[in-house]
C-alpha positions in Angstrom: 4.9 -15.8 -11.5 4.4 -15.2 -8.0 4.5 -11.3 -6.7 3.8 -9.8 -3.0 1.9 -7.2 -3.1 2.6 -4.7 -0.2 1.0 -1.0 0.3 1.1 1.7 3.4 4.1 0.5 5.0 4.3 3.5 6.8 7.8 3.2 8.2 7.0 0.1 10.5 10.2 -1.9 9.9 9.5 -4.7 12.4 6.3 -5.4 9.7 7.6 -4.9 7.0 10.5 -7.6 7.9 7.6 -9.9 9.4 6.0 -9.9 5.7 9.2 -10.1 4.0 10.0 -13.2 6.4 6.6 -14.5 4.9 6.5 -14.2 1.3 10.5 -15.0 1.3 9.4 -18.2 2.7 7.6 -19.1 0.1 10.2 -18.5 -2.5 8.7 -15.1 -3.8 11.0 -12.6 -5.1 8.7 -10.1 -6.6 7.4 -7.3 -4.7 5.2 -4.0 -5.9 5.1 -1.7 -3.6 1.8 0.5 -3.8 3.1 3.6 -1.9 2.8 5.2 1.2 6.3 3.6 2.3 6.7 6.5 4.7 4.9 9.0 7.2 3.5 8.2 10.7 6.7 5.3 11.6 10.1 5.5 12.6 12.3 4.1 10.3 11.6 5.9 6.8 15.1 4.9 5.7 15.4 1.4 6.8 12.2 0.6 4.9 13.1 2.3 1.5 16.4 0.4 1.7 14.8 -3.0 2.3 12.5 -2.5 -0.6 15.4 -1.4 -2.5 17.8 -4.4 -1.5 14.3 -6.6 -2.6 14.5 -4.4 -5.8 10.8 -3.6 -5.0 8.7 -2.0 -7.6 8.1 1.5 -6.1 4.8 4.0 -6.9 4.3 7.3 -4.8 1.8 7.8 -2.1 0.4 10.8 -0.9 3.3 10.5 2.1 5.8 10.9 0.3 4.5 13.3 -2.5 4.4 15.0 1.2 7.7 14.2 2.2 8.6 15.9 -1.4 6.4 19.5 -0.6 5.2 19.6 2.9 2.5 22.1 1.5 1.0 18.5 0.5 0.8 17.8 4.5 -2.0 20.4 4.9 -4.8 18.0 4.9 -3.0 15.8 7.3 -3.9 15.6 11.0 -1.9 17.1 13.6 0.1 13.8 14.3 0.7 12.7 10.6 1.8 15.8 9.5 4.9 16.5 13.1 5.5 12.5 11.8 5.8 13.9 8.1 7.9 16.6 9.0 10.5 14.1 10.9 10.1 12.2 8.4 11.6 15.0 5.6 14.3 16.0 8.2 15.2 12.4 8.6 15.8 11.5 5.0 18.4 12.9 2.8 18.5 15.1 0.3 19.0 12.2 -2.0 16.9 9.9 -0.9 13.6 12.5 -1.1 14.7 13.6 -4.7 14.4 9.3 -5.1 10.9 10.0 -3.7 9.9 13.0 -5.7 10.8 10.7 -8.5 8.9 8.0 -8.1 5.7 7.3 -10.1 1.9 7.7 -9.7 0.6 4.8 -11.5 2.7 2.1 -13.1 2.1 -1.1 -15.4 4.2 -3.7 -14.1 2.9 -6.2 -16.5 0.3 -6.7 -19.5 -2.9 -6.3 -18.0 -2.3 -4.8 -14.6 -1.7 -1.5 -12.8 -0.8 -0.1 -9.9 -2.0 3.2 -8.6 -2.2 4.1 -4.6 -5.4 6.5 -3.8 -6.8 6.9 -7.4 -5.4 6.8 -10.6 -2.9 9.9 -11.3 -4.1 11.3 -7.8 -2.4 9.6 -4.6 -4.3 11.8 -2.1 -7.6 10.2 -3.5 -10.1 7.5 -2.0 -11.6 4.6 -3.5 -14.3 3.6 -1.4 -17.4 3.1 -2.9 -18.8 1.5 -5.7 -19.5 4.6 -7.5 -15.5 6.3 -7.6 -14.7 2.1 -8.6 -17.2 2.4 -11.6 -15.4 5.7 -12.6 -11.6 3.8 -11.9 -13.0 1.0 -14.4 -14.0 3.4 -16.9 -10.4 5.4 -16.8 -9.0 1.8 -17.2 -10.6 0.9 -19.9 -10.4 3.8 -21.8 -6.3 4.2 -20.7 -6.0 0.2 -22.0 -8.6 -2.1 -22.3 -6.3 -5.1 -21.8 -6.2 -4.0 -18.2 -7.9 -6.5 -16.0 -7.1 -6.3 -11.9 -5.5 -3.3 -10.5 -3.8 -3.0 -7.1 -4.7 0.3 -5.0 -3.7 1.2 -1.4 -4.6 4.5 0.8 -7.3 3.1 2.7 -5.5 0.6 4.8 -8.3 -1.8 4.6 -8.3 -5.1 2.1 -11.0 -4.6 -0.6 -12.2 -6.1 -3.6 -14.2 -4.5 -6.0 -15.2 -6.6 -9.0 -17.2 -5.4 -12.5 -18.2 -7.5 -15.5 -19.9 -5.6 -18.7 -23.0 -4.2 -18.3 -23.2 -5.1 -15.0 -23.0 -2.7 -11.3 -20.0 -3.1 -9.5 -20.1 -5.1 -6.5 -17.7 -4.8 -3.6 -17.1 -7.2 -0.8 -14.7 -7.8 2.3 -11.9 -10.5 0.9 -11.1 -14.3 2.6 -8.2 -15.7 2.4 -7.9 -16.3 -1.1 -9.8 -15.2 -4.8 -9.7 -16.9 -7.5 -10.2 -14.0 -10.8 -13.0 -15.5 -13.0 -12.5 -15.3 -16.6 -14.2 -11.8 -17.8 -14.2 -9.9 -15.1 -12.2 -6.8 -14.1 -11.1 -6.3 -10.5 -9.9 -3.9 -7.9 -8.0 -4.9 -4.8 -6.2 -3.1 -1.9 -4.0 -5.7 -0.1 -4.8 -4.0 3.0 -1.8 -1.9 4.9 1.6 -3.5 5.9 2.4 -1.1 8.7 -1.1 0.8 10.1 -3.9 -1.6 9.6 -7.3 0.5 9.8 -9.7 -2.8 10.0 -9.6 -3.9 13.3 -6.9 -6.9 12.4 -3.6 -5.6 13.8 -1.2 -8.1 12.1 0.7 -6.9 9.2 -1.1 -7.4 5.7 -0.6 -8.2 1.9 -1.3 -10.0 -0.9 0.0 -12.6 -2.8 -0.8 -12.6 -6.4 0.0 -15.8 -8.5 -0.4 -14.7 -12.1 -0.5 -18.0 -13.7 -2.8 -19.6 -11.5 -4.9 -16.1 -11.2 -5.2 -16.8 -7.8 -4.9 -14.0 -5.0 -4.1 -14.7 -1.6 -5.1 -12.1 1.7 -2.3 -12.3 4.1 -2.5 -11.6 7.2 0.7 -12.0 9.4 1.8 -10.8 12.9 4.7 -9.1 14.1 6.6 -7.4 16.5 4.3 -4.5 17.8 5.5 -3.6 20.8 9.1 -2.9 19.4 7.3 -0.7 16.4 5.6 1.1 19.0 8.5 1.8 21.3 10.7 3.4 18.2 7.9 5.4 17.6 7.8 7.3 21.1 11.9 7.0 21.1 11.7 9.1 17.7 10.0 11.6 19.7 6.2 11.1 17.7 2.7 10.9 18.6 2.0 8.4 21.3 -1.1 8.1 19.4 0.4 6.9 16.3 2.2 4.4 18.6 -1.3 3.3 20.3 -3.1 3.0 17.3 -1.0 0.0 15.6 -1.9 -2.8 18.5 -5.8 -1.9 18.1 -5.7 -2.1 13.9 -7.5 1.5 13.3 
């Protein structure tokens, strides 16, 4: 099986259509979607209903665990949390009770898991080698079949990579991994919508189970038109400068 692997869309259709055109074209039908599908973009609903016409699999991020209870906003900066705010007048009642619903971690399959900050805590950060060693020990002790998990929140690809008794190691990803037999692995995809590596291009993963090959996509896309729909919204010009500089 082949599955796309998208996280921190952030309401950027023109993106998240540019990736979909991508993976599509290589005949991939599975996507897992590792949160943070609104906040900061214009078009919250068009992007939940493209996932949902994909029949994505869906976690929560700390947007829309915001988009739920705004009282989650009050870490946010003064531009994500007016872009959060839209964002909850935007959607409908329905559609946020979908969000409120939607799970922190999840185990698509034998021997993987989603989670989009840390595990059981969207709003967390997984940075450093340290909070990964921690991540691998909660894995292991919550199933020790699980092998690779797939994190977002820091908008940046990552890999972080542990065998037994040995320190993690973490390192910036190529195009492609190929998962060695015995050891466990962390990987953020990078963001779909908001980039925060200096790569503005719209970016993913590709995850072919059977050959336990991952792939780092990197794809381009319509920025201008995402920025434009963000100043027509009425948000942040910053938010709207931000995505053709990839920070």
């Amino acid at each position: 099986m082949r599955v796309a692997i998208l996280a921190d869309i952030h309401a950027n259709l023109p993106a998240l259509e540019a990736v979909e055109r991508d993976f599509s074209a290589e005949g991939i039908q599975t996507i897992w979607s590792l949160g943070d599908t609104v906040g900061y973009g214009a078009e919250p609903f068009a992007c939940l209903q493209m996932l949902a016409d994909l029949d994505a699999i869906l976690i929560t991020g700390n947007h829309e665990q915001a988009a739920c209870n705004l009282a989650e906003a009050n870490g946010f900066n003064s531009s994500a949390a007016q872009a959060i705010r839209w964002t909850r007048d935007t959607l409908t009642s329905d559609i946020r009770k979908d969000l409120c619903e939607l799970p922190v971690n999840l185990s698509p399959q034998p021997g993987v898991f989603l989670f989009h900050g840390l595990p059981g805590n969207a709003t967390g950060y997984l940075r450093t080698d340290e909070t990964a060693q921690m991540v691998f020990d909660y894995l292991t002790d919550r199933d020790p079949r699980i092998r690779i998990a797939f994190f977002g929140h820091t908008h940046r690809p990552m890999i972080f990579t542990h065998l037994p008794g040995r320190p993690v190691r973490m390192f910036e990803p190529g195009e492609e991994l190929v998962l060695a037999p015995g050891r466990r692995y962390l990987l953020n995809p990078g963001s779909v919508g908001q980039p925060r590596n200096g790569n503005p291009n719209a970016q993913y993963i590709i995850f072919d189970t059977e050959q336990g090959l991952i792939s780092f996509k990197k794809v381009p896309y319509n920025i201008a038109a995402a920025q434009e729909r963000i100043l027509q919204a009425g948000l942040s010009p910053s938010l709207a400068a931000r995505l053709s500089q990839g920070i």
